[in-house]
PADRENZA-492051 format. One line per 2 residues: number of its first residue (from 1); for each residue z negated, y negated, x negated of N, C-alpha, C, O. Coordinates in nm, 2 decimals, decimal comma, padded with zeros to 4 digits. Layout:
BEGIN
NUM	Z/Y/X/Z/Y/X/Z/Y/X/Z/Y/X; ... $
END
This chain:
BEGIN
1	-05,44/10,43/04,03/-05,40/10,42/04,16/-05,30/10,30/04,17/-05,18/10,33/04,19; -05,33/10,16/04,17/-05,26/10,09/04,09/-05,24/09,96/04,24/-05,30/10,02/04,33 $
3	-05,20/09,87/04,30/-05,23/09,79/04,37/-05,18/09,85/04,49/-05,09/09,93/04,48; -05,24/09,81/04,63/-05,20/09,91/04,76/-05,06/09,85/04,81/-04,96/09,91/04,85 $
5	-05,07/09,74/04,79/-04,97/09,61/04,81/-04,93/09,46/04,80/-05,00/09,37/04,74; -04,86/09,45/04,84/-04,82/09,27/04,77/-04,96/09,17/04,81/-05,02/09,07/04,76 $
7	-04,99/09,23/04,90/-05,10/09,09/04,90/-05,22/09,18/04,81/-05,31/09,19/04,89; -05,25/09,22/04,73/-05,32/09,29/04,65/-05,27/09,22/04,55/-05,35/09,16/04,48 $
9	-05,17/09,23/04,53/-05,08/09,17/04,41/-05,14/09,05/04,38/-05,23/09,01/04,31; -05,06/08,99/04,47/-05,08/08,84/04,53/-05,23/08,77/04,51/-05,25/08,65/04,46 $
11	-05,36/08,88/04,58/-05,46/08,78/04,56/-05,54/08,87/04,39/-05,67/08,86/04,38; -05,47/08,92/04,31/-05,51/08,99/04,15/-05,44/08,92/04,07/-05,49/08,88/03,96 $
13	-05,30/08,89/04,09/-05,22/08,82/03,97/-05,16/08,64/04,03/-05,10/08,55/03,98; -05,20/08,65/04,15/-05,22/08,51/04,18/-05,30/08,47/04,13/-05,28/08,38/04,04 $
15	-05,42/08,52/04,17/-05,57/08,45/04,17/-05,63/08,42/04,07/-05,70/08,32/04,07; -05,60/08,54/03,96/-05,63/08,46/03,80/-05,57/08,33/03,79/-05,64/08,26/03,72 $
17	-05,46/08,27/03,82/-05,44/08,12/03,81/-05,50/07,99/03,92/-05,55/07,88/03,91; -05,47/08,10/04,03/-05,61/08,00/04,10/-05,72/07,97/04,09/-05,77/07,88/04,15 $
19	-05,80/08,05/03,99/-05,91/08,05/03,95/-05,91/07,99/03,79/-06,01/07,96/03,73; -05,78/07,98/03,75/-05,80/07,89/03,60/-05,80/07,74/03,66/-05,86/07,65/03,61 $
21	-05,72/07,75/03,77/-05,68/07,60/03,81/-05,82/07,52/03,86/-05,81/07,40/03,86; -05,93/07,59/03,88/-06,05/07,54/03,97/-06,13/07,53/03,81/-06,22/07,45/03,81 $
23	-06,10/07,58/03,71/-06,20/07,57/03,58/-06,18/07,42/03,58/-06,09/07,36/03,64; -06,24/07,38/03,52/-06,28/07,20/03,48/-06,25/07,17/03,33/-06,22/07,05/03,29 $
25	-06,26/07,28/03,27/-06,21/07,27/03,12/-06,02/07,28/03,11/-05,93/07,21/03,07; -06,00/07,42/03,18/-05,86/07,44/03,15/-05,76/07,41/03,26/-05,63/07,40/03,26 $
27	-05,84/07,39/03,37/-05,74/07,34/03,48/-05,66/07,23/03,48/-05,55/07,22/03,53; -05,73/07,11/03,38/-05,63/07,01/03,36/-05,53/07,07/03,26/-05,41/07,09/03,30 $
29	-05,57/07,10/03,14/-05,51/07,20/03,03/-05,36/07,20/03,12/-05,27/07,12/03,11; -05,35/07,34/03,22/-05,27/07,39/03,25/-05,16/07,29/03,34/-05,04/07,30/03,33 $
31	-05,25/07,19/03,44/-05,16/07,06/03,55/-05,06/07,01/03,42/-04,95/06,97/03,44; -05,12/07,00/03,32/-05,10/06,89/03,25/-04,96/06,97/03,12/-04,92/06,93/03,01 $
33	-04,92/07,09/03,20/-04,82/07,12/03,10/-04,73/07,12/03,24/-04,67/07,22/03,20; -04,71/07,10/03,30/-04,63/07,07/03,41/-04,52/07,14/03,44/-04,41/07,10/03,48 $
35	-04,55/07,31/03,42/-04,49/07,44/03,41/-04,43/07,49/03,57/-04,50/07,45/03,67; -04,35/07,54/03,59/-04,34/07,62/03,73/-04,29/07,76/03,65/-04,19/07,79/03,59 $
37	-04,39/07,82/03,70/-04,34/07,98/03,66/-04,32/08,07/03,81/-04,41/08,08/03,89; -04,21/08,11/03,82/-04,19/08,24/03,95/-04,22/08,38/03,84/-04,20/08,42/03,72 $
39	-04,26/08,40/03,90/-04,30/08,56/03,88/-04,29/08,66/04,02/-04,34/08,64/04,13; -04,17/08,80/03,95/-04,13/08,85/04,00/-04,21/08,96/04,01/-04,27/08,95/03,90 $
41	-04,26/09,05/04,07/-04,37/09,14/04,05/-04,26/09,28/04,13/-04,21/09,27/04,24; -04,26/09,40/04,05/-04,24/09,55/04,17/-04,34/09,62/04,18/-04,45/09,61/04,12 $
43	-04,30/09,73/04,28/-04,42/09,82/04,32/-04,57/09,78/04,33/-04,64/09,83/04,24; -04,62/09,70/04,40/-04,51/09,61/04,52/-04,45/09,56/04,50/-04,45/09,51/04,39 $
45	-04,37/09,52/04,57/-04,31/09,36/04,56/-04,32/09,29/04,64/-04,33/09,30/04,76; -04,31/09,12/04,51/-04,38/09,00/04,55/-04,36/08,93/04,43/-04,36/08,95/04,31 $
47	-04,32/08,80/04,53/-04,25/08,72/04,39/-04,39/08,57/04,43/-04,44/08,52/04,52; -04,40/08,56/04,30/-04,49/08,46/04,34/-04,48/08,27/04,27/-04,46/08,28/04,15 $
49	-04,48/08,21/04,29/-04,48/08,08/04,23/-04,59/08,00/04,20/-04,67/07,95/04,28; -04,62/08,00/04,03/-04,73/07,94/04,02/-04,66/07,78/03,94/-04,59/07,74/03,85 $
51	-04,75/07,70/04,11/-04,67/07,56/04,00/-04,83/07,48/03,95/-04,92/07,42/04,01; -04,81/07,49/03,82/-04,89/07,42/03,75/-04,93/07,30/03,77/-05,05/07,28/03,79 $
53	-04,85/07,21/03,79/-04,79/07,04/03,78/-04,90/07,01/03,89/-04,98/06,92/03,89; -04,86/07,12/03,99/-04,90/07,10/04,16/-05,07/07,15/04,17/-05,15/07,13/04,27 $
55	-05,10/07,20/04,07/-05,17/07,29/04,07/-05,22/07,42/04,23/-05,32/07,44/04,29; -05,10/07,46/04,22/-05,08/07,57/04,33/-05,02/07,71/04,31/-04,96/07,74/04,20 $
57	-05,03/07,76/04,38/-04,99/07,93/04,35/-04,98/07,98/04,49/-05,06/07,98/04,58; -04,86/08,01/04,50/-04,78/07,98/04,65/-04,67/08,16/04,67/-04,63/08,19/04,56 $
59	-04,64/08,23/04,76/-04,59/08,34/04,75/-04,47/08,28/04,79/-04,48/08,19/04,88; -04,35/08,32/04,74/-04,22/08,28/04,73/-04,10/08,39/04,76/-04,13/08,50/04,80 $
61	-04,00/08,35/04,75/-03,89/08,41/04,78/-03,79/08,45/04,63/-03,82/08,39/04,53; -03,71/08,53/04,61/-03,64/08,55/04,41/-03,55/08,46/04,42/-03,48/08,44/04,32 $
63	-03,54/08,36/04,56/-03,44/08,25/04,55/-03,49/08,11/04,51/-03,42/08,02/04,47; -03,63/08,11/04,51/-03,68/08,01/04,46/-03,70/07,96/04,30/-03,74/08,03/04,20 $
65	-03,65/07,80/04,31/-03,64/07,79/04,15/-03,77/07,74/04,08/-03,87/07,70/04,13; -03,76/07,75/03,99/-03,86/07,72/03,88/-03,83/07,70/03,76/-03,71/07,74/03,73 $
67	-03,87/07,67/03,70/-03,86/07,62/03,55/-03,83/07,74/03,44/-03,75/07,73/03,34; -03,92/07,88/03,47/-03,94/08,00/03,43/-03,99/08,08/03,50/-04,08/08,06/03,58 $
69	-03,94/08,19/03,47/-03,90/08,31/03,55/-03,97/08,43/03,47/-03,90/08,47/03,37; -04,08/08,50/03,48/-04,05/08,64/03,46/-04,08/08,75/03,54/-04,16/08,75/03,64 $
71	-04,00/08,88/03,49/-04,01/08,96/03,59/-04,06/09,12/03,49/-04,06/09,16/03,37; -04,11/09,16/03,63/-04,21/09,27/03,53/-04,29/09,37/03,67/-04,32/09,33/03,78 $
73	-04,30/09,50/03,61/-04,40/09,57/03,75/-04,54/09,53/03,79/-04,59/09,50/03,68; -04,61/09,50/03,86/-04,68/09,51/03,90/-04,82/09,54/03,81/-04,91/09,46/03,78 $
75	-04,81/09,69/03,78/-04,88/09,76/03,68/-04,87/09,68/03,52/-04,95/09,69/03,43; -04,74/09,62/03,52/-04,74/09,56/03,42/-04,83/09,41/03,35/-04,89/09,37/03,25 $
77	-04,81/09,38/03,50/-04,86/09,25/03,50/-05,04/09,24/03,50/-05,10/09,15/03,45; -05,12/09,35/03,57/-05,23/09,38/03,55/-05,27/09,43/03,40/-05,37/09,40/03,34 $
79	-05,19/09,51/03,35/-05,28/09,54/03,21/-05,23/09,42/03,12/-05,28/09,41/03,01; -05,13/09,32/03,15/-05,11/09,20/03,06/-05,27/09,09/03,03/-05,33/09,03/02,94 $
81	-05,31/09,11/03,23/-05,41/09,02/03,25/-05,56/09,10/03,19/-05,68/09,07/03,21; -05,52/09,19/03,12/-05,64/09,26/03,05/-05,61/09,26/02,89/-05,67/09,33/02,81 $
83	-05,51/09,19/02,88/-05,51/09,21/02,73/-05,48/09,31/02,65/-05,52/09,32/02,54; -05,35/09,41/02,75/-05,30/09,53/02,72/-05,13/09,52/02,66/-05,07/09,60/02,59 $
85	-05,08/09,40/02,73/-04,92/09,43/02,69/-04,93/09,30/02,59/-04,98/09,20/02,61; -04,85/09,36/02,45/-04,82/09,29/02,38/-04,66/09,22/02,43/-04,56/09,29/02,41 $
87	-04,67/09,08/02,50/-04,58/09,03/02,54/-04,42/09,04/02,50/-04,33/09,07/02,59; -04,37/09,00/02,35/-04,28/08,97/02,22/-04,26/09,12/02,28/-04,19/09,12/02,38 $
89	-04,32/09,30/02,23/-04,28/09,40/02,24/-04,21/09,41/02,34/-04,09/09,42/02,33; -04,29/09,39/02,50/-04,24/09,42/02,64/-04,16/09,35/02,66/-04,11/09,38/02,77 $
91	-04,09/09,25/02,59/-03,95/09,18/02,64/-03,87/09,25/02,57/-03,77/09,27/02,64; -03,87/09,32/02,43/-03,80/09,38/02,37/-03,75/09,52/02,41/-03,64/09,58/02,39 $
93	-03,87/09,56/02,47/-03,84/09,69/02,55/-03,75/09,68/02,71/-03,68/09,76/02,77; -03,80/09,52/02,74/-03,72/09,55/02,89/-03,83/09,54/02,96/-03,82/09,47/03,06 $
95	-03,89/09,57/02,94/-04,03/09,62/03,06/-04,08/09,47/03,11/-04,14/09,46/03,22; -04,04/09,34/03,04/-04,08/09,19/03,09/-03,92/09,12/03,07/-03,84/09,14/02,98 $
97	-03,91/09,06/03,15/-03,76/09,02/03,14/-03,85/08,83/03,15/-03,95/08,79/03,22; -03,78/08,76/03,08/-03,83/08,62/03,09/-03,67/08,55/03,08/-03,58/08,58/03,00 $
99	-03,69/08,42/03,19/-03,57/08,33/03,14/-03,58/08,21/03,16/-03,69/08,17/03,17; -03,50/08,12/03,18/-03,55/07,99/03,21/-03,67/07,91/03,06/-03,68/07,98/02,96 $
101	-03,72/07,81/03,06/-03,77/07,74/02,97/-03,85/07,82/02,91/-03,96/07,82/02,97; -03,83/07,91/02,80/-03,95/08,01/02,72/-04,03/07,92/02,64/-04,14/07,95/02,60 $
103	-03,96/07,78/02,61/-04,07/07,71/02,49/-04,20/07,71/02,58/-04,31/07,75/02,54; -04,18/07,64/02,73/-04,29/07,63/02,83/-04,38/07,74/02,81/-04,50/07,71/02,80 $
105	-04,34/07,85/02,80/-04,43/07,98/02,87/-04,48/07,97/02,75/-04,60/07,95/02,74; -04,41/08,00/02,63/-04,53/07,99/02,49/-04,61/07,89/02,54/-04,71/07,96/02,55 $
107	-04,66/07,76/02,58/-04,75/07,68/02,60/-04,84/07,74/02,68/-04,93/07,66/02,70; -04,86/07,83/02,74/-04,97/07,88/02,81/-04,98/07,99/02,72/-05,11/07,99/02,70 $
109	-04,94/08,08/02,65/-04,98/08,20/02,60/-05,13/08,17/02,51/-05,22/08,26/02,51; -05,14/08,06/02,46/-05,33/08,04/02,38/-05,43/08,03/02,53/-05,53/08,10/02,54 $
111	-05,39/07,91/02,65/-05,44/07,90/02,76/-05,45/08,05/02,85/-05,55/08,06/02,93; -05,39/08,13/02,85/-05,42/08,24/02,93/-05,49/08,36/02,86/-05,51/08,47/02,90 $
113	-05,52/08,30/02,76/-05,59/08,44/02,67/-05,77/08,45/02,72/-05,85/08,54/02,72; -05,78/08,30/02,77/-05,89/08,27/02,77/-05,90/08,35/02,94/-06,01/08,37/02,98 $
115	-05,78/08,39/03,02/-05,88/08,45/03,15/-05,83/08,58/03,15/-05,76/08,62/03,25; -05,85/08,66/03,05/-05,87/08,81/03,02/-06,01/08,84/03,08/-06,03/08,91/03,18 $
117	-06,11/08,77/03,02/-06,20/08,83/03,08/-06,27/08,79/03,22/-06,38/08,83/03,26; -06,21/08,72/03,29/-06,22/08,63/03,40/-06,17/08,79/03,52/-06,23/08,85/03,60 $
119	-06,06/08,78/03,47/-05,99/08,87/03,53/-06,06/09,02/03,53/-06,11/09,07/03,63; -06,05/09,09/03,40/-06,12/09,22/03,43/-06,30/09,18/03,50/-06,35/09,27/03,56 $
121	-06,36/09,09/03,50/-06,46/09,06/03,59/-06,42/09,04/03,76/-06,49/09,04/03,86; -06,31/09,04/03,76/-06,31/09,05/03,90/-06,25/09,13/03,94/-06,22/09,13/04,06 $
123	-06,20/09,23/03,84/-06,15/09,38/03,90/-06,28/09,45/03,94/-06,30/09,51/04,04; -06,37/09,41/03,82/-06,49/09,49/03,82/-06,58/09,48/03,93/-06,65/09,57/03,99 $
125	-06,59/09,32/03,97/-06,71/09,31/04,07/-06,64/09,35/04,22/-06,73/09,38/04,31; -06,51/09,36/04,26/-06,44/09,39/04,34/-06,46/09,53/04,36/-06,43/09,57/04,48 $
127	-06,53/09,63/04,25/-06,50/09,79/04,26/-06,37/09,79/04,27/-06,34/09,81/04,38; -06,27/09,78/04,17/-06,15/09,77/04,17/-06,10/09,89/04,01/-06,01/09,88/03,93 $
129	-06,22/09,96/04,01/-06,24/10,07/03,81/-06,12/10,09/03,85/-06,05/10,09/03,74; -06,03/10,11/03,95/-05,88/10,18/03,98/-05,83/10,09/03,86/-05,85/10,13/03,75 $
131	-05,79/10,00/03,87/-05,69/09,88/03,82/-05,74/09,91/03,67/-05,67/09,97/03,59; -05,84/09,88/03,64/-05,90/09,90/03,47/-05,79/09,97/03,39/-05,77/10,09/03,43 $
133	-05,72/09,92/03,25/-05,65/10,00/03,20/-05,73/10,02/03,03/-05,69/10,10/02,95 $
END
């Protein structure tokens, strides 16, 4: 079925970082790489800004800057946060477009591995089996 809308979006692929940000182990982890990533999200769309530094995750505008940028569907960005898209492939194909500081975004790729399962636990407890890929 796949998200009904941006604030669906918004509180599934926001919220996994709001919810790393409140962890006690990795939240500093994450402030402490002092990242701003916009993420572009379609179907829906919704662009969102996660500023690390700030530790905040804020819905934004495609005119807002950041440090790094990526852009990607929606559906995309859900089976990423389940440990379905091999990132390196999906740029290659197109299907994730990244720009701006990539050395940055490698610096979270070991940190976000850890809220795969964070994440499919809150599709699940949500009754959200739609989203499960």
């Amino acid at each position: 079925m796949g998200f009904a809308d941006a604030d669906e979006v918004e509180r599934y692929l926001g919220g996994i970082f709001e919810e790393a940000l409140r962890d006690e182990e990795l939240g500093p982890k994450l402030r402490a790489t002092g990242i701003s990533l916009k993420t572009v999200y379609r179907n829906p769309d919704v662009t969102l800004l996660i500023d690390l530094g700030n530790g905040v995750v804020l819905r934004a505008d495609e005119s807002t800057e950041a440090g790094a940028e990526m852009r990607m569907t929606a559906d995309t960005g859900n089976a990423y946060w389940q440990g379905k898209v091999n990132l390196p492939l999906s740029m290659a194909k197109g299907k994730v477009t990244v720009s701006g500081n990539i050395a940055a975004l490698l610096k979270l790729a070991p940190l976000s591995k850890r809220l795969i399962p964070a994440y499919i636990e809150r599709l699940a407890a949500d009754g959200r089996a739609d989203l499960l890929v």
